[in-house]
VEXPA-275003 format. One record per atom (N, C-alpha, C): x, y, z. Coordinates in pm, whole numbers, padded with zeros to 5 digits, always signed. Example, Ala and Ser with C-alpha at 12.3 -4.5 7.8 and 13.67 -1.06 7.14 Angstrom:
<recs>
+01319-00569+00780;+01230-00450+00780;+01320-00330+00780;+01285-00225+00708;+01367-00106+00714;+01290+00003+00787;
</recs>
This chain:
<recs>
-05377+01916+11455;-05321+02050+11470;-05169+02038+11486;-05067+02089+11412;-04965+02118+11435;-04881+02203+11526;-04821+02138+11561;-04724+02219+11676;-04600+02255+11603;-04609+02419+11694;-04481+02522+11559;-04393+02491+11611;-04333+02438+11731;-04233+02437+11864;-04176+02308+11782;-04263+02222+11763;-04216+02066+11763;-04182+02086+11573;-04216+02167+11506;-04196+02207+11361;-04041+02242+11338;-04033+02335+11424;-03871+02399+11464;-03785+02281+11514;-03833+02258+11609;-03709+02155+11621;-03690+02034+11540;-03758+01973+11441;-03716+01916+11364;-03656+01924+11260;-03664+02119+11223;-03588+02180+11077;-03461+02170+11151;-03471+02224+11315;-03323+02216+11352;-03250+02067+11391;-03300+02000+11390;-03232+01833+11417;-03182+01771+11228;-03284+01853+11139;-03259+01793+11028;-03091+01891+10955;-03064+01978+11029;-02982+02033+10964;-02824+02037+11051;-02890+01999+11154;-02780+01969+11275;-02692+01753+11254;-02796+01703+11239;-02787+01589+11167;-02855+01534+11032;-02787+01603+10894;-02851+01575+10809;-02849+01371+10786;-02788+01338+10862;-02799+01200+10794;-02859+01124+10936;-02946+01198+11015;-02958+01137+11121;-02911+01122+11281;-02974+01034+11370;-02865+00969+11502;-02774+00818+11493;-02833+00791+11398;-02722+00635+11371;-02569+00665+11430;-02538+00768+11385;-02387+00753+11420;-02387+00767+11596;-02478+00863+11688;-02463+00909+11770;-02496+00791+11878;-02617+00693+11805;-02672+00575+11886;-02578+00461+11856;-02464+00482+11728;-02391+00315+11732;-02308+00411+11841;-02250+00514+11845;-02148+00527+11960;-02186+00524+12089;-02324+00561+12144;-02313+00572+12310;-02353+00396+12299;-02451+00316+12212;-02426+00187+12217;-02299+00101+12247;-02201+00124+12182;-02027+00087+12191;-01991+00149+12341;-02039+00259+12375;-01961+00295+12530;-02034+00200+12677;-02205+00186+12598;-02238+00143+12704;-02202-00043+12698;-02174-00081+12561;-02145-00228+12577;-01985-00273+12660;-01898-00133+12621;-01775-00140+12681;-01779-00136+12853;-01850-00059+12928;-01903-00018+13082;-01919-00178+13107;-02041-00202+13070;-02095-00309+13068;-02061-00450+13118;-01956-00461+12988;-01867-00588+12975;-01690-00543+13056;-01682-00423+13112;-01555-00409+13233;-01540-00533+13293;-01460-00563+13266;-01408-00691+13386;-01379-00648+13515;-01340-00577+13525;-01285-00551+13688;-01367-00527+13757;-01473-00408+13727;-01638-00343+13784;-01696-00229+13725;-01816-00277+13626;-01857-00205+13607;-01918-00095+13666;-01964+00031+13654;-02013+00125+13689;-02133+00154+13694;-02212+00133+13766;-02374+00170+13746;-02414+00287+13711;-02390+00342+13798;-02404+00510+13791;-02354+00559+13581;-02238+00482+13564;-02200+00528+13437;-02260+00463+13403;-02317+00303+13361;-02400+00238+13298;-02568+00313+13250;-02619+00414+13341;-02735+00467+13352;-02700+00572+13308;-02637+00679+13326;-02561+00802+13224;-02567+00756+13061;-02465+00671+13014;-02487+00643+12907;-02643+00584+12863;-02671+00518+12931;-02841+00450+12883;-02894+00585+12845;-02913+00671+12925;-02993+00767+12903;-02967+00885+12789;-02814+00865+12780;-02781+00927+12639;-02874+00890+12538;-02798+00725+12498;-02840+00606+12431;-03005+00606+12411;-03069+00623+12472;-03243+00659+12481;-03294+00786+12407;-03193+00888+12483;-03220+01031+12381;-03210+01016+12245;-03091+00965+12239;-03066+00973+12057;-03153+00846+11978;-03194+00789+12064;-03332+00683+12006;-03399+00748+12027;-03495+00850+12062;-03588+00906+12019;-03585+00964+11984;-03470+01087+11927;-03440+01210+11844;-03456+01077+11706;-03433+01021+11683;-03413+00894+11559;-03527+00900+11533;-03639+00819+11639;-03755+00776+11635;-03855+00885+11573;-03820+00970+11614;-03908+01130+11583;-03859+01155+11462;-03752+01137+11396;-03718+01191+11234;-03821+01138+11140;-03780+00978+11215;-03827+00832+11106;-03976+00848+11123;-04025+00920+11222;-04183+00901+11215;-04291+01015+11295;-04236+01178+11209;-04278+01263+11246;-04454+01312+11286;-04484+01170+11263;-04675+01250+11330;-04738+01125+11380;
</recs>
């Protein structure tokens, strides 16, 4: 059975990112490797902010590449 909710939001993710999250996951990837690798002290609190970006836009991805 199809879900109309979960139908919609994929016409709207496909037109909001026609080419995808690649771009959105190499960038919070690059912010969280930069946090990360701080020499002076990294940030946890910001380390887990970005992760959780970084997670969203892997599964907005995950859900394009493999809608059922």
């Amino acid at each position: 059975m199809s879900n109309p909710h979960h139908e919609y939001q994929q016409q709207l993710d496909k037109k909001r990112y026609p080419n995808g999250y690649m771009g959105k996951i190499q960038y919070w990837t690059m912010k969280l490797n930069a946090e990360v690798m701080n020499t002076k002290s990294p940030d946890l609190r910001m380390i887990d902010s970005i992760h959780r970006k970084l997670n969203h836009f892997i599964d907005c991805q995950w859900k394009l590449d493999n809608p059922y």
